[in-house]
C-alpha positions as a Markdown table, in Angstrom:
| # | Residue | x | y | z |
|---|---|---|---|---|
| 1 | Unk | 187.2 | 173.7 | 114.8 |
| 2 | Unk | 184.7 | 175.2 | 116.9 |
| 3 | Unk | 181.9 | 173.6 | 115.3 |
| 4 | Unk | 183.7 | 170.3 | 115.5 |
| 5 | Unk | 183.7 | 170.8 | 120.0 |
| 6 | Unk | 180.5 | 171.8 | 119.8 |
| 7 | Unk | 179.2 | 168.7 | 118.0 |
| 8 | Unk | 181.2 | 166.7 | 120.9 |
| 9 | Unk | 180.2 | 168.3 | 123.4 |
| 10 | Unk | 176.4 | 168.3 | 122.3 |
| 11 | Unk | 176.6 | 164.7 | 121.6 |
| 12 | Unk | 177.9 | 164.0 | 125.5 |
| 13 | Unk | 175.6 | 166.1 | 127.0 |
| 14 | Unk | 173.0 | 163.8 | 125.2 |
| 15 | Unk | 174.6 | 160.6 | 125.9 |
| 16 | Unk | 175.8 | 161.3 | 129.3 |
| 17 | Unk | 171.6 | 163.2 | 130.2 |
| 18 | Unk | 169.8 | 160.1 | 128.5 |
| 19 | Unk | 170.1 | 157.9 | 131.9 |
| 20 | Unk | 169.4 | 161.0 | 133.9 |
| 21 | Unk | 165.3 | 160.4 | 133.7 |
| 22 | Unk | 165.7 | 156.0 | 134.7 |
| 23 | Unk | 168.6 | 157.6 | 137.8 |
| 24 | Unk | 165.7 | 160.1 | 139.0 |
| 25 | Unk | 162.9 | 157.1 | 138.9 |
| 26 | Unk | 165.2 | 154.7 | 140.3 |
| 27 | Unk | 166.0 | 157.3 | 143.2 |
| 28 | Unk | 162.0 | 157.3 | 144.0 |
| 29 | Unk | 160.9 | 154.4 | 144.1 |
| 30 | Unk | 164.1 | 152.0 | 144.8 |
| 31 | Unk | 162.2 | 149.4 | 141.9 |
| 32 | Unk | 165.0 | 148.1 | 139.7 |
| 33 | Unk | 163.2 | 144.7 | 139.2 |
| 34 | Unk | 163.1 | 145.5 | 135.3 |
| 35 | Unk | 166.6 | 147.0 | 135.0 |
| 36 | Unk | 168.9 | 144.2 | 133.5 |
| 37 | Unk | 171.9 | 144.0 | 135.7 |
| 38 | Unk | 174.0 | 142.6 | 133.0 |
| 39 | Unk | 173.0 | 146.0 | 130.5 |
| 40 | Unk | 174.0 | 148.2 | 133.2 |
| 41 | Unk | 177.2 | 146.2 | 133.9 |
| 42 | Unk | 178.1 | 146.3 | 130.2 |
| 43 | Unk | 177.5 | 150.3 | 129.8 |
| 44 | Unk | 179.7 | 150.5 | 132.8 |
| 45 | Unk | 182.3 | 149.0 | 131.4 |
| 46 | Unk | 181.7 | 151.1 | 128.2 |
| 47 | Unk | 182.0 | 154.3 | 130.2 |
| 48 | Unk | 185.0 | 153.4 | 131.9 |
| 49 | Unk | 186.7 | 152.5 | 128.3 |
| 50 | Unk | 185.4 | 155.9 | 127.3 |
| 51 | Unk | 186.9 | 157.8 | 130.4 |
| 52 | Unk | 190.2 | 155.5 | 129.6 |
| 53 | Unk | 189.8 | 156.7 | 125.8 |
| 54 | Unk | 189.2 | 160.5 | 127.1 |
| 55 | Unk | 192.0 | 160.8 | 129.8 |
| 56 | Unk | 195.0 | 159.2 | 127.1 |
| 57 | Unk | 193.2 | 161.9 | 124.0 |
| 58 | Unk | 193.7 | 163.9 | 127.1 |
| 59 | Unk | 189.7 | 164.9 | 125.9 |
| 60 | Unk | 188.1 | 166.7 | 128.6 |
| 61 | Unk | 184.7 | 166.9 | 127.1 |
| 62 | Unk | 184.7 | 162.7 | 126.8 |
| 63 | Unk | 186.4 | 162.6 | 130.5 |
| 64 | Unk | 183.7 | 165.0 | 131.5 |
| 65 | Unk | 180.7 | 163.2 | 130.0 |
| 66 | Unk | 181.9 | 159.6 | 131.1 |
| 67 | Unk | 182.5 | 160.7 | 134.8 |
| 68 | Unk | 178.7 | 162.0 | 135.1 |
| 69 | Unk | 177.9 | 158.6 | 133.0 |
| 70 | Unk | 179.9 | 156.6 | 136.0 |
| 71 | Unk | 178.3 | 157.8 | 138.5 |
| 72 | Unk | 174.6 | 157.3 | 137.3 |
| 73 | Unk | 175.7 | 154.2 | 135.8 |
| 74 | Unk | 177.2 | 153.1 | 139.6 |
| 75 | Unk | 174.2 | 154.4 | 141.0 |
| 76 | Unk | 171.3 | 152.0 | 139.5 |
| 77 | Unk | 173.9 | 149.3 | 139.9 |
| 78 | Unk | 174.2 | 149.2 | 143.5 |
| 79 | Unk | 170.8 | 149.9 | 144.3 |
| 80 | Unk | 169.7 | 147.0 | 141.9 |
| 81 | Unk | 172.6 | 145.0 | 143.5 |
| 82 | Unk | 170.7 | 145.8 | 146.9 |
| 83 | Unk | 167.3 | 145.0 | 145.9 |
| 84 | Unk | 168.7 | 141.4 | 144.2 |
| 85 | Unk | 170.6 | 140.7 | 148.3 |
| 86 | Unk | 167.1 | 141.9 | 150.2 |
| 87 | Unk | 165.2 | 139.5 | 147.9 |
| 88 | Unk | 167.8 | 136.8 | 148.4 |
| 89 | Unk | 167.7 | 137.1 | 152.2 |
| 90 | Unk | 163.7 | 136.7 | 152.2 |
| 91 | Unk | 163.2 | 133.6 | 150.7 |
């Protein structure tokens, strides 16, 4: 069984890590202008099926990964949402 967690747990570490390096280049430069919205809108509503899926398996290691996912997910969403309104507002 141990093997089994560990499989799970390495597999959300690299799921959940994998958007880590486009959060940290998004959170330098603020450029999102080759980010598609709608990708990032469908893996958010990927990861909150996921956390759904985790909390009724009562499955900490998919809660876990998914809440991290969320919030890096949420992040390069509202900052592409804010560069798509400044751009807006200047023409």
């Amino acid at each position: 069984m141990y093997h089994i967690a560990a499989i799970g747990f390495t597999a959300a570490i690299c799921s959940t890590f994998a958007l880590l390096p486009q959060v940290i280049r998004v959170w330098k430069t603020r450029e999102t202008d080759q980010l598609s919205g709608g990708a990032f809108l469908l893996m958010f509503v990927g990861a909150i099926l996921w956390f759904t899926y985790g909390v009724l398996r009562e499955d900490m290691v998919i809660i876990s990964a998914n809440s991290i996912t969320l919030l890096f997910i949420a992040y390069i969403i509202v900052i592409k949402a804010k560069n798509t309104y400044s751009s807006n507002q200047q023409e």
